[in-house]
N, C-alpha and C positions, 0 to 999 in steps of 0.2 A: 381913659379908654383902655380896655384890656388888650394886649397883643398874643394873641395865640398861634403857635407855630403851624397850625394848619385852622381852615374854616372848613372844610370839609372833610365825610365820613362816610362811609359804607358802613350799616346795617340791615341785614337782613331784606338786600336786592333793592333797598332804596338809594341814594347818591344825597346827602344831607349838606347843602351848603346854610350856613350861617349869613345872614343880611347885615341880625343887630344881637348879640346877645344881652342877657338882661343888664350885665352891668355899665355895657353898653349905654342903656334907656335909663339909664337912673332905677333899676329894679323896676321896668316896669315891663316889658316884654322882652319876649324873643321873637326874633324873626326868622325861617327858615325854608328854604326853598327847597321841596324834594322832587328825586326824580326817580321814577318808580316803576320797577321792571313789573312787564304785563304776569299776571298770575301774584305778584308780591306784594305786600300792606305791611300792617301794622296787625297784631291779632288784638282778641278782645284785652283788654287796659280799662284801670280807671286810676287816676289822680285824684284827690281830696284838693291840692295846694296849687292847681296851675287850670285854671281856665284855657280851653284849646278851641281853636276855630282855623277852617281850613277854606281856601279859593284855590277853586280847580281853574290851572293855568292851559292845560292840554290834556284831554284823553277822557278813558271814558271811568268813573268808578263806581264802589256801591261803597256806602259807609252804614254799619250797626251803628245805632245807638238804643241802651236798653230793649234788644228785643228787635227792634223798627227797623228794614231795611231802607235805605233811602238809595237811590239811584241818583248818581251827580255827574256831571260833564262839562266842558269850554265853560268857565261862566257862572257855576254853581257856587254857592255859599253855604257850608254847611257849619253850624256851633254846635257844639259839644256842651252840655250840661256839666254843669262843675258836679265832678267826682261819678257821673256817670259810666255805667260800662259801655265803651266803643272799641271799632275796628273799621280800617277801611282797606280795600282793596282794587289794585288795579286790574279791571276785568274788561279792558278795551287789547286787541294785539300789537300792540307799540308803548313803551313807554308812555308813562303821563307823568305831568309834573305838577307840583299845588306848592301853592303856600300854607305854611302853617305859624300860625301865629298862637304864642302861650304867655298866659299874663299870670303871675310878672317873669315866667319863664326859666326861672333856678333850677326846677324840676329836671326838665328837659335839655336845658344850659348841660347839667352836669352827666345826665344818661346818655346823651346821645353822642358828645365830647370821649366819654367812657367806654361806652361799651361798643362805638361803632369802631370798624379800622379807620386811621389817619389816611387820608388819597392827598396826594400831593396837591399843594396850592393851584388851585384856577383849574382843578378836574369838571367836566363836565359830562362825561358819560360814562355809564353803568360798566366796571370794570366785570371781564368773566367769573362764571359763577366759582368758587373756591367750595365746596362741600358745604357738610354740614353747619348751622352755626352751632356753637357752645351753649345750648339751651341753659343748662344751668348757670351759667356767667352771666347771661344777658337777664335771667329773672332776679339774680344775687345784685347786680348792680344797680336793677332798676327799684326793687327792694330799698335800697340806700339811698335811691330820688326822690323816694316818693310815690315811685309807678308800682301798681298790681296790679301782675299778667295774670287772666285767666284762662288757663289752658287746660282742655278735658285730655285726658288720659290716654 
């Protein structure tokens, strides 16, 4: 079992705590809880190498997927197509939180570990906002998972 000096991460207004990471499961998932300031997601991404699927735990969101918005809330399940373009966003005004689950999860294991800031052990709420993020450090790194960010112009 790995020992990482923190489980959780701030990236880009979400709060990313770790459940299980992959090496955790024998390579087979990651587990991760996020808590995600109203207005902030994830933008459009696609993975080839990690299967993602998300349980809204609290709040209201919209998730892309190729094109498709879908609308999800308390309760919703939403799967991600391997290697498909998505995004999701909290667009309720309070925090929401999901699970996200990535199989077998190394992808994300290693971006989110990277390119998020380290929040001290057993954080649980959305530290204030710091500026902008480093756009090109967080597409340089995710490049090196795995992930491609699509972002227009």
């Amino acid at each position: 079992m790995t020992t990482p000096q923190t489980d959780t991460y701030h990236l880009l207004g979400n709060l990313l705590q770790f459940h299980a990471r992959s090496p955790d499961t024998g390579g087979a998932y990651c587990l991760v809880e996020a808590l995600t300031a109203p207005g902030a997601g994830a933008p459009p991404n696609r993975h080839p190498s990690d299967d993602e699927a998300f349980y809204v735990l609290d709040g209201t969101f919209e998730f892309m997927i190729n094109g498709e918005t879908i609308p999800a809330s308390s309760g919703s399940f939403v799967k991600v197509p391997n290697g498909a373009v998505h995004a999701f966003k909290n667009v309720g005004q309070t925090p929401g939180r999901l699970l996200i689950i990535n199989s077998p999860g190394k992808a994300h294991d290693g971006f989110f570990s990277e390119a998020g800031d380290p929040m001290p052990p057993g954080t649980r709420e959305l530290p204030p906002p710091s500026g902008a993020p480093n756009i090109p450090r967080v597409l340089e790194i995710g490049k090196r998972n795995g992930l491609e960010f699509l972002l227009s112009a």
